[in-house]
PQR file with spaces between the fields and no chain letter, atoms N, CA, C, O and H, PARSE charges and radii, in Angstrom:
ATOM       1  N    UNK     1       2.707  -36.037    8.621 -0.4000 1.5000
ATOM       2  CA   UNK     1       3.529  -37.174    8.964 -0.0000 2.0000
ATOM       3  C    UNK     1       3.295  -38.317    7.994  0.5500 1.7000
ATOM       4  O    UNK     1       4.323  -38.955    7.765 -0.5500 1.4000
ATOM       5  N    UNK     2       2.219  -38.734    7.374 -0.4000 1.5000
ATOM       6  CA   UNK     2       1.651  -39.795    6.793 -0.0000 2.0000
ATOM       7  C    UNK     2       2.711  -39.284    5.344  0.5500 1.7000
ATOM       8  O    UNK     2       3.548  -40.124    5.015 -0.5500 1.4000
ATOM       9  H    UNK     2       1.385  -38.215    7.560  0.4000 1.0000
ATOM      10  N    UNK     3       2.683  -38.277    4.715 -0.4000 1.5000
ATOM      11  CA   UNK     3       3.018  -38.002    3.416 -0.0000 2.0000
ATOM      12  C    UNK     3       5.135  -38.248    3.890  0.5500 1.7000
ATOM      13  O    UNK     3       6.006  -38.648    3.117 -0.5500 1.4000
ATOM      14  H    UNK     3       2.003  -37.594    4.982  0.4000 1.0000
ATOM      15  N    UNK     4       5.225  -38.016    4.697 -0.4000 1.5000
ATOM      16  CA   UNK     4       6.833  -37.795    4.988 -0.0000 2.0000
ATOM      17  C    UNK     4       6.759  -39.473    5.544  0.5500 1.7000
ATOM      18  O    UNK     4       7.865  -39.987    5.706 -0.5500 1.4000
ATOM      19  H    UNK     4       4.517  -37.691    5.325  0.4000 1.0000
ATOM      20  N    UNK     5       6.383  -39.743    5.636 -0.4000 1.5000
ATOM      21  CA   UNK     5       6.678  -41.558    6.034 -0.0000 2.0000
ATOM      22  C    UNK     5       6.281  -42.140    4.503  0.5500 1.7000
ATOM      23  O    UNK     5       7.237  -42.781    4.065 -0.5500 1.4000
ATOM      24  H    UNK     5       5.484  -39.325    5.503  0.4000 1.0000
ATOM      25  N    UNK     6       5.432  -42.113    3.796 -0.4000 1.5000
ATOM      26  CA   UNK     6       5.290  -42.494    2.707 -0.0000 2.0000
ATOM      27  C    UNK     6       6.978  -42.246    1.443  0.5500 1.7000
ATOM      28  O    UNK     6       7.392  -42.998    0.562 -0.5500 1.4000
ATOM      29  H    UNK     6       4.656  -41.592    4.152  0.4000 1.0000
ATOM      30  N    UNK     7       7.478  -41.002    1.892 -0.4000 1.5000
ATOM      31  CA   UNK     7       8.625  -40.694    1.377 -0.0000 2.0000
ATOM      32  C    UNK     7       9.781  -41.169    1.646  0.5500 1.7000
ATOM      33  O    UNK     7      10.701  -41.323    0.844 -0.5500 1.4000
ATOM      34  H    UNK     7       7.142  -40.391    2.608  0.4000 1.0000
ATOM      35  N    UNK     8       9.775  -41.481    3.069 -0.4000 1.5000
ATOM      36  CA   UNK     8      11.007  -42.148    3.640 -0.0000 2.0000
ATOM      37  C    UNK     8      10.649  -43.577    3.082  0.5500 1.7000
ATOM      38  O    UNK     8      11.566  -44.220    2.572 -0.5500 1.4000
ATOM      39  H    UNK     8       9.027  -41.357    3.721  0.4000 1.0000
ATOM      40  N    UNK     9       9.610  -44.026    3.129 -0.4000 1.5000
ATOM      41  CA   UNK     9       9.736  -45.900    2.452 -0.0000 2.0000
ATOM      42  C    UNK     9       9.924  -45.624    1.065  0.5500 1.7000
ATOM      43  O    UNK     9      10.755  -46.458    0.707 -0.5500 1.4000
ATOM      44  H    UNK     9       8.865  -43.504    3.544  0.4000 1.0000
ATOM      45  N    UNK    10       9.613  -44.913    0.079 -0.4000 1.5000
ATOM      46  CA   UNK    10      10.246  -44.826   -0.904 -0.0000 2.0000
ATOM      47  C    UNK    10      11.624  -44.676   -1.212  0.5500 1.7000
ATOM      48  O    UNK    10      12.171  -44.994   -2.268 -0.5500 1.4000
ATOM      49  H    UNK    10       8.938  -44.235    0.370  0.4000 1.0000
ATOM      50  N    UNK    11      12.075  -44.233   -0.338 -0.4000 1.5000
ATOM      51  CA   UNK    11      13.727  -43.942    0.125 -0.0000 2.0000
ATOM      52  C    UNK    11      14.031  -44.811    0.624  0.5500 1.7000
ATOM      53  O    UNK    11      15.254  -44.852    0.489 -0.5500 1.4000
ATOM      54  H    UNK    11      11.631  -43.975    0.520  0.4000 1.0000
ATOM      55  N    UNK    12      13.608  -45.891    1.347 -0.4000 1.5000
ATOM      56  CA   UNK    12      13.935  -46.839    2.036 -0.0000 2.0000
ATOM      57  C    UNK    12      15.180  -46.489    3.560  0.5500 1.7000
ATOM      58  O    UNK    12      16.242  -46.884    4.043 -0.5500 1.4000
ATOM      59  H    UNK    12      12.615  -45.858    1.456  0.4000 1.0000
ATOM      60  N    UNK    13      13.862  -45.285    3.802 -0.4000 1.5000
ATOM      61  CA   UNK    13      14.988  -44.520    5.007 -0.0000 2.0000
ATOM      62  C    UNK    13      14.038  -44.359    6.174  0.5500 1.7000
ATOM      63  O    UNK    13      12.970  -43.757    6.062 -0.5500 1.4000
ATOM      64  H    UNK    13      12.999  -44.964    3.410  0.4000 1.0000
ATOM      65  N    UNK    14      14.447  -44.900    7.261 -0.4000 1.5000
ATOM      66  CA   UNK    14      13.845  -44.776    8.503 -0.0000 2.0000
ATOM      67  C    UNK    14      14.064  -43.673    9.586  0.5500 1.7000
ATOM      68  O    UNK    14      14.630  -43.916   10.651 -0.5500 1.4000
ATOM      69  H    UNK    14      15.314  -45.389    7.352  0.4000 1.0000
ATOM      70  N    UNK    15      13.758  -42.902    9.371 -0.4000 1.5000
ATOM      71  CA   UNK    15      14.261  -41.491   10.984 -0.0000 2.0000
ATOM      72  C    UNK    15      13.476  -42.322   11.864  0.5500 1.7000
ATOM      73  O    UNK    15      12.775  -43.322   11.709 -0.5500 1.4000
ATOM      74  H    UNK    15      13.298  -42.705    8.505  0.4000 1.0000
ATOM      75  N    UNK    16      13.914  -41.381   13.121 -0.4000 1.5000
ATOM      76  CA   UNK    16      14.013  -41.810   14.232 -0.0000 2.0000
ATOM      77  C    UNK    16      12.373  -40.366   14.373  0.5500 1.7000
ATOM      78  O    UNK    16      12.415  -39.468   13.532 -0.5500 1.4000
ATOM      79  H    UNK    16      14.483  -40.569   13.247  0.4000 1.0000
ATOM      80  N    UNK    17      11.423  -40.346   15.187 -0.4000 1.5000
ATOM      81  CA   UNK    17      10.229  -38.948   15.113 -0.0000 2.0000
ATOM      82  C    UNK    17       9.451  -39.313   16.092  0.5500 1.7000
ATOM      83  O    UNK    17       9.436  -40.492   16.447 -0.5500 1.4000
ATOM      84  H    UNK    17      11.389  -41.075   15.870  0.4000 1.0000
ATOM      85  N    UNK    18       8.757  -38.470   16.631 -0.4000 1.5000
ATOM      86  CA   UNK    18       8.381  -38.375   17.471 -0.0000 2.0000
ATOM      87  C    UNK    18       7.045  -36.964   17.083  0.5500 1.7000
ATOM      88  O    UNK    18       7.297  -35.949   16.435 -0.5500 1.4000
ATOM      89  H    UNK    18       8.770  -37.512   16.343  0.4000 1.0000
ATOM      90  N    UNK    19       5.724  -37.309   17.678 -0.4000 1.5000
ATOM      91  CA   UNK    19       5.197  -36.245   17.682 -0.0000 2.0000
ATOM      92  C    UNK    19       4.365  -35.619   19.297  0.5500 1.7000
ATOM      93  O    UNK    19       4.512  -36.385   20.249 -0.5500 1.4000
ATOM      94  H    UNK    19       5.519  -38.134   18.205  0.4000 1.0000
ATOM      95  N    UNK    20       3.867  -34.821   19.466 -0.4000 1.5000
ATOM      96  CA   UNK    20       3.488  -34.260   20.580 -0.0000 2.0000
ATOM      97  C    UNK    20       2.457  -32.962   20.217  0.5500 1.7000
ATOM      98  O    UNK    20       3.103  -31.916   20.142 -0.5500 1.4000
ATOM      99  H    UNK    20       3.748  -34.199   18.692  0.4000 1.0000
ATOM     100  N    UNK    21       1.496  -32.845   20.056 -0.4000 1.5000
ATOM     101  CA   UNK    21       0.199  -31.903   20.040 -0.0000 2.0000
ATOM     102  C    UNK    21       0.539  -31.393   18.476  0.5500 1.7000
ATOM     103  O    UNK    21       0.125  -31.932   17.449 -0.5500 1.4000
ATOM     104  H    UNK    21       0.972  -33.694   20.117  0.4000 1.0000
ATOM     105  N    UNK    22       1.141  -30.569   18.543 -0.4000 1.5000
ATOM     106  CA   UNK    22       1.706  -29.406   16.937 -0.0000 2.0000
ATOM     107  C    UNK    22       2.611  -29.688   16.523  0.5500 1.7000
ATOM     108  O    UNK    22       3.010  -29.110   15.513 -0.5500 1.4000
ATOM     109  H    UNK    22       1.477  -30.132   19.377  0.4000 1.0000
ATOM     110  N    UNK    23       3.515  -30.937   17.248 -0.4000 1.5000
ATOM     111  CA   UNK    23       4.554  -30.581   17.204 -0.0000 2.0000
ATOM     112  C    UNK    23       5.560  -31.790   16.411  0.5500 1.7000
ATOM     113  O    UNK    23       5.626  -32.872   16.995 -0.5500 1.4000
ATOM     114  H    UNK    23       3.190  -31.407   18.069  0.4000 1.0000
ATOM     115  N    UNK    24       6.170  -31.672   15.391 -0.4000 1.5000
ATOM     116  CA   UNK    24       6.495  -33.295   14.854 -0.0000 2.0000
ATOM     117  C    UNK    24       7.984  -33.051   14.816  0.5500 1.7000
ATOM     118  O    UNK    24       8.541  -32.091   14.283 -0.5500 1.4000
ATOM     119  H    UNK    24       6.116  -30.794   14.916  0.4000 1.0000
ATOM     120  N    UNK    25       8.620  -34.184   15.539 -0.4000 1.5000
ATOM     121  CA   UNK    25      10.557  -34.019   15.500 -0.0000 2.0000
ATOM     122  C    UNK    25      11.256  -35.110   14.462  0.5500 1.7000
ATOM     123  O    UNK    25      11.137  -36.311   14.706 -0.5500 1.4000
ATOM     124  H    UNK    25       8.168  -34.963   15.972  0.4000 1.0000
ATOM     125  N    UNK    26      11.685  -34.841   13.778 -0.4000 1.5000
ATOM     126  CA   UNK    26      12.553  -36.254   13.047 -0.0000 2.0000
ATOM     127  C    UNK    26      14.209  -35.993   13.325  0.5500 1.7000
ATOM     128  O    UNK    26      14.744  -34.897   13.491 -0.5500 1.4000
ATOM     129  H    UNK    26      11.781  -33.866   13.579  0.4000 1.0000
ATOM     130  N    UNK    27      14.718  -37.039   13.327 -0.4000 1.5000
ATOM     131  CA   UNK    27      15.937  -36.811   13.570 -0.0000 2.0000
ATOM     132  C    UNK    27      17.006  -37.821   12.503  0.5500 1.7000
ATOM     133  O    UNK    27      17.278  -39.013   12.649 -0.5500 1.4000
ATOM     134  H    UNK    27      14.283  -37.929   13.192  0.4000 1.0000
ATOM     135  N    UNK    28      17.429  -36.956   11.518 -0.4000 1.5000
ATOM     136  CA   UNK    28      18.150  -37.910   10.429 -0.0000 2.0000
ATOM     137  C    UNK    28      19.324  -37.863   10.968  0.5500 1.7000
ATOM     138  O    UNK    28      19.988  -36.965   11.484 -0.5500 1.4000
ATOM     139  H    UNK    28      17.208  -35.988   11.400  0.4000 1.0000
ATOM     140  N    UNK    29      19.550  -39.442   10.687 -0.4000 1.5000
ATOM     141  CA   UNK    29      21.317  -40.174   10.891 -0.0000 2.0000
ATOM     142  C    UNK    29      20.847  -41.666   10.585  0.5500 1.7000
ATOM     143  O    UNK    29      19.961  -42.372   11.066 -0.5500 1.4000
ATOM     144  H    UNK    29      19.010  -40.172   10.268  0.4000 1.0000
ATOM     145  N    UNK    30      22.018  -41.902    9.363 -0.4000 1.5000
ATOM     146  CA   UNK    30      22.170  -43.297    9.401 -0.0000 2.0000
ATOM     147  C    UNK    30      22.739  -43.967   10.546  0.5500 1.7000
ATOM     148  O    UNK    30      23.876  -43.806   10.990 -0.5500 1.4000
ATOM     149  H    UNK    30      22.738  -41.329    8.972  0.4000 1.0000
ATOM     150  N    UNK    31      21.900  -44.681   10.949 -0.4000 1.5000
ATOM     151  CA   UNK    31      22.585  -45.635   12.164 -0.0000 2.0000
ATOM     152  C    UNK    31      23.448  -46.133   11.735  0.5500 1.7000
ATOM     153  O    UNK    31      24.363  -46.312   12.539 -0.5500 1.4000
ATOM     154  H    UNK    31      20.976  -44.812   10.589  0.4000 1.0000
ATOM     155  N    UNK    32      23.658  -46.579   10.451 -0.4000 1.5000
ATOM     156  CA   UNK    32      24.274  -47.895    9.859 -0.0000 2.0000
ATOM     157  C    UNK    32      25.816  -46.879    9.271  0.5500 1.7000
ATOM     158  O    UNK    32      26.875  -47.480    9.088 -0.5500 1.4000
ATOM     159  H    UNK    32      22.914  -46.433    9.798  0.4000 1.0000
ATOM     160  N    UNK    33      25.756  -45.938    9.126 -0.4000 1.5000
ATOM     161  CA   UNK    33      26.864  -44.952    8.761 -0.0000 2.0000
ATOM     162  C    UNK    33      27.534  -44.823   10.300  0.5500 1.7000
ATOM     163  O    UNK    33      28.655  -45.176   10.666 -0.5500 1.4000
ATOM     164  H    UNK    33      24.896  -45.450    9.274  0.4000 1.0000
ATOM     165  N    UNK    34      26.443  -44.189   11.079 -0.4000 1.5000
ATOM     166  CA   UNK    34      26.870  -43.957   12.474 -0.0000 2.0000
ATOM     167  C    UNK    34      27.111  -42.148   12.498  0.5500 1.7000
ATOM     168  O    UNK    34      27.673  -41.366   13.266 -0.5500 1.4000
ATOM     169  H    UNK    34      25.532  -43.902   10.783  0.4000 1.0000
ATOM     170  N    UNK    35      26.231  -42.009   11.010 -0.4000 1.5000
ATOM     171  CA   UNK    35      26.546  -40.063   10.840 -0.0000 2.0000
ATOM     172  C    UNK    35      25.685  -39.622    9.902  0.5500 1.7000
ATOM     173  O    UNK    35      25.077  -40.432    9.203 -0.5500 1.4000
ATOM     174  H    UNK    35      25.776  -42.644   10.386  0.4000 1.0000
ATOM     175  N    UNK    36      25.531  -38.382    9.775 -0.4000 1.5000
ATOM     176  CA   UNK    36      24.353  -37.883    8.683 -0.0000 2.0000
ATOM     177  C    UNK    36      25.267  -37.948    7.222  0.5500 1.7000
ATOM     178  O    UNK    36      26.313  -37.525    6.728 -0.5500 1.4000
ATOM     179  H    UNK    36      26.025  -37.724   10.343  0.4000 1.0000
ATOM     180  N    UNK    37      24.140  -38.752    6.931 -0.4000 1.5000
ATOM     181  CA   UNK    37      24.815  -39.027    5.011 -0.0000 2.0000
ATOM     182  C    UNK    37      24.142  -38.257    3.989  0.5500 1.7000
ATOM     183  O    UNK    37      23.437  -37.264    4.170 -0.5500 1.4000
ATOM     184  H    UNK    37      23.290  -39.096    7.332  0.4000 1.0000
ATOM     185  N    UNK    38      24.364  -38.685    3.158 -0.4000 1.5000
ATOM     186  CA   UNK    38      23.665  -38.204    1.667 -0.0000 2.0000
ATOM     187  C    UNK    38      22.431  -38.269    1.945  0.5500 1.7000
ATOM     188  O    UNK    38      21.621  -37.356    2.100 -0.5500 1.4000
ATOM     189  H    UNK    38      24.936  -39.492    3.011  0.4000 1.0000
ATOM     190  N    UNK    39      22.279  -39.576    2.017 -0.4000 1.5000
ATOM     191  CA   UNK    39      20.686  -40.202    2.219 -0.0000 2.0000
ATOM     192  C    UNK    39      20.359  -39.558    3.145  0.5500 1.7000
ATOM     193  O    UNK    39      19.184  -39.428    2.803 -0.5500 1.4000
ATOM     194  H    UNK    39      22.937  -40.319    1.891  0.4000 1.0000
ATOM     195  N    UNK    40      20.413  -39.113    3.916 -0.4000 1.5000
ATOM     196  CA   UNK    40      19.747  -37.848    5.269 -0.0000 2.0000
ATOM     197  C    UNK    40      19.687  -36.870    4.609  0.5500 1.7000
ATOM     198  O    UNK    40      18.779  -36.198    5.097 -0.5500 1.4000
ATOM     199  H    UNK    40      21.367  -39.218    4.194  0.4000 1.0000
ATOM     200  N    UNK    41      20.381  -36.033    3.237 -0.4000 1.5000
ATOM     201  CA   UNK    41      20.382  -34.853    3.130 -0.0000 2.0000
ATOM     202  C    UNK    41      19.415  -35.478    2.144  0.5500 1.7000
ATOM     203  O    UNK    41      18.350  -35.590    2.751 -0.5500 1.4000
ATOM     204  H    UNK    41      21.119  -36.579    2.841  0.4000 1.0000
ATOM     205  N    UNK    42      19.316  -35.827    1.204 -0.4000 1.5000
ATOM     206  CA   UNK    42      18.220  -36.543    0.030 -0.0000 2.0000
ATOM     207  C    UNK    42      16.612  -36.212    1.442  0.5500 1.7000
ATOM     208  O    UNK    42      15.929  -35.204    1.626 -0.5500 1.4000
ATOM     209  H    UNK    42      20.182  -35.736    0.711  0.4000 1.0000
ATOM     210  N    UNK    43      16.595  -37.190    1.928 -0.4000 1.5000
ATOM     211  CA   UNK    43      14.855  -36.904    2.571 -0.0000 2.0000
ATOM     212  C    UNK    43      15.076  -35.735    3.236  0.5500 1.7000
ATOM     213  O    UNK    43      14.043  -35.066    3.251 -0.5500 1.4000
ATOM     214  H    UNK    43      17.150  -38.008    1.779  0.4000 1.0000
ATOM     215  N    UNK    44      16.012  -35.194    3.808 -0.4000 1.5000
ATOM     216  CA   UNK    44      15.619  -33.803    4.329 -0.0000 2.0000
ATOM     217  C    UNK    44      15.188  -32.831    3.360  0.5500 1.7000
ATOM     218  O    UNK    44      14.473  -31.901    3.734 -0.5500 1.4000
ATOM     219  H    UNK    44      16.851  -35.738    3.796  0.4000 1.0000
ATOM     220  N    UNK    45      15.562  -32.946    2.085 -0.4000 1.5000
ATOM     221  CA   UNK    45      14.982  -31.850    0.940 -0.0000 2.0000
ATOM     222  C    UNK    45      14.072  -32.575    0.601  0.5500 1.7000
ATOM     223  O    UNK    45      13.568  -31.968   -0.344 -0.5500 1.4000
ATOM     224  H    UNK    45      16.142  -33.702    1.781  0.4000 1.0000
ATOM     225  N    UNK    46      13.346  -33.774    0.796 -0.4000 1.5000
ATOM     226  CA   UNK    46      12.324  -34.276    0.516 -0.0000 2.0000
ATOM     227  C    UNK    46      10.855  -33.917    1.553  0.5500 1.7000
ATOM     228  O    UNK    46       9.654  -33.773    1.327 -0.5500 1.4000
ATOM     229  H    UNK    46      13.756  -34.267    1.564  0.4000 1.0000
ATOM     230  N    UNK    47      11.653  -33.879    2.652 -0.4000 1.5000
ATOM     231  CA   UNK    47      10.736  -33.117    3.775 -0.0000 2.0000
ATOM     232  C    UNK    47      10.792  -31.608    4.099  0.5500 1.7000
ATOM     233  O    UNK    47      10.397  -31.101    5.148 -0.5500 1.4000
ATOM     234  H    UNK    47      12.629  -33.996    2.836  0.4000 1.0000
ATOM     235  N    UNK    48      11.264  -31.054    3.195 -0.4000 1.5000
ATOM     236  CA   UNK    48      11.043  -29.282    3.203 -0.0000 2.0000
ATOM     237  C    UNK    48      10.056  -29.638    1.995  0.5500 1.7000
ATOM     238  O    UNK    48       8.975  -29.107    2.252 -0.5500 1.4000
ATOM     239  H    UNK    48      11.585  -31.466    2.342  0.4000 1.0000
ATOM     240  N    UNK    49      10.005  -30.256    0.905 -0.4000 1.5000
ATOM     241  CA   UNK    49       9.128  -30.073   -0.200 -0.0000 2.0000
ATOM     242  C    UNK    49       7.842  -30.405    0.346  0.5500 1.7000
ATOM     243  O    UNK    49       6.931  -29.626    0.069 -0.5500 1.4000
ATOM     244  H    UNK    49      10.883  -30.687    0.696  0.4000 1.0000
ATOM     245  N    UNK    50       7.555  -31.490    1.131 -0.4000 1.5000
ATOM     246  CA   UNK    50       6.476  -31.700    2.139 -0.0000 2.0000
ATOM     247  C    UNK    50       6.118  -30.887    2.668  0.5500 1.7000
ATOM     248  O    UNK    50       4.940  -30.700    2.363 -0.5500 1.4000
ATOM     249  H    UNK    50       8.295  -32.123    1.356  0.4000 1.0000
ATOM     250  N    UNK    51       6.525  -30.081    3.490 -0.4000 1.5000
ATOM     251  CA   UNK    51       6.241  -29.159    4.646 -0.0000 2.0000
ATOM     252  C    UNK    51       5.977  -27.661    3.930  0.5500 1.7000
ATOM     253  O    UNK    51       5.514  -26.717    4.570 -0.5500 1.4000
ATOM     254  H    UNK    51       7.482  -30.233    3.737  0.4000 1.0000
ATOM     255  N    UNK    52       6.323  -27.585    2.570 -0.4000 1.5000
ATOM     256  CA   UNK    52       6.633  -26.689    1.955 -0.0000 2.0000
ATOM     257  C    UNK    52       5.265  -26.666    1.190  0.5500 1.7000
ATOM     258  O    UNK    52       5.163  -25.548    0.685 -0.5500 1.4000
ATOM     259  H    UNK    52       6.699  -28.352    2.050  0.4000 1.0000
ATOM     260  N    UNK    53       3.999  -27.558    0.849 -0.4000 1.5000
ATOM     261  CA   UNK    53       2.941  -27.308    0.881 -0.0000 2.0000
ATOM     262  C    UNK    53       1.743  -27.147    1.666  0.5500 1.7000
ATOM     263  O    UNK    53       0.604  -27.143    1.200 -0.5500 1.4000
ATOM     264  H    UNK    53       4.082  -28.466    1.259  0.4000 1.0000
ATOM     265  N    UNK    54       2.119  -26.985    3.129 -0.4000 1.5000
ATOM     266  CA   UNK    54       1.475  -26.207    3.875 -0.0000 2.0000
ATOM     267  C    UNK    54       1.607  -25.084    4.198  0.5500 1.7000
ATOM     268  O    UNK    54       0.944  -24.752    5.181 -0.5500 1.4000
ATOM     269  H    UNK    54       3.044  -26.988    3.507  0.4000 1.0000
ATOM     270  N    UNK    55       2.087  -24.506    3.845 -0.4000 1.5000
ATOM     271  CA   UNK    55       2.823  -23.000    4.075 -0.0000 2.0000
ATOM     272  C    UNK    55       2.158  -22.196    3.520  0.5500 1.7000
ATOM     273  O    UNK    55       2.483  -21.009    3.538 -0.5500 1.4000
ATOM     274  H    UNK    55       2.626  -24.776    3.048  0.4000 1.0000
């Protein structure tokens, strides 16, 4: 979570997340669009590259 929040302020993009034991949820949508944009698809391939060195 720390490395994927560090990415989103570089992006200057806030999800909405939540975590629970194992378990971490983010949920991309520009509020400010009112829909999933570019910028949602930009950190979502930014957070598979994340997640993609624990694997």
């Amino acid at each position: 979570m720390t490395q994927v929040a560090a990415v989103a302020e570089e992006q200057d993009h806030h999800p909405d997340w939540s975590n629970s034991w194992n378990r971490v949820v983010i949920e991309l949508r520009s509020h400010d669009a009112g829909a999933v944009t570019e910028r949602d698809h930009r950190l979502a391939e930014a957070i598979d590259r994340v997640a993609d060195e624990f694997v």
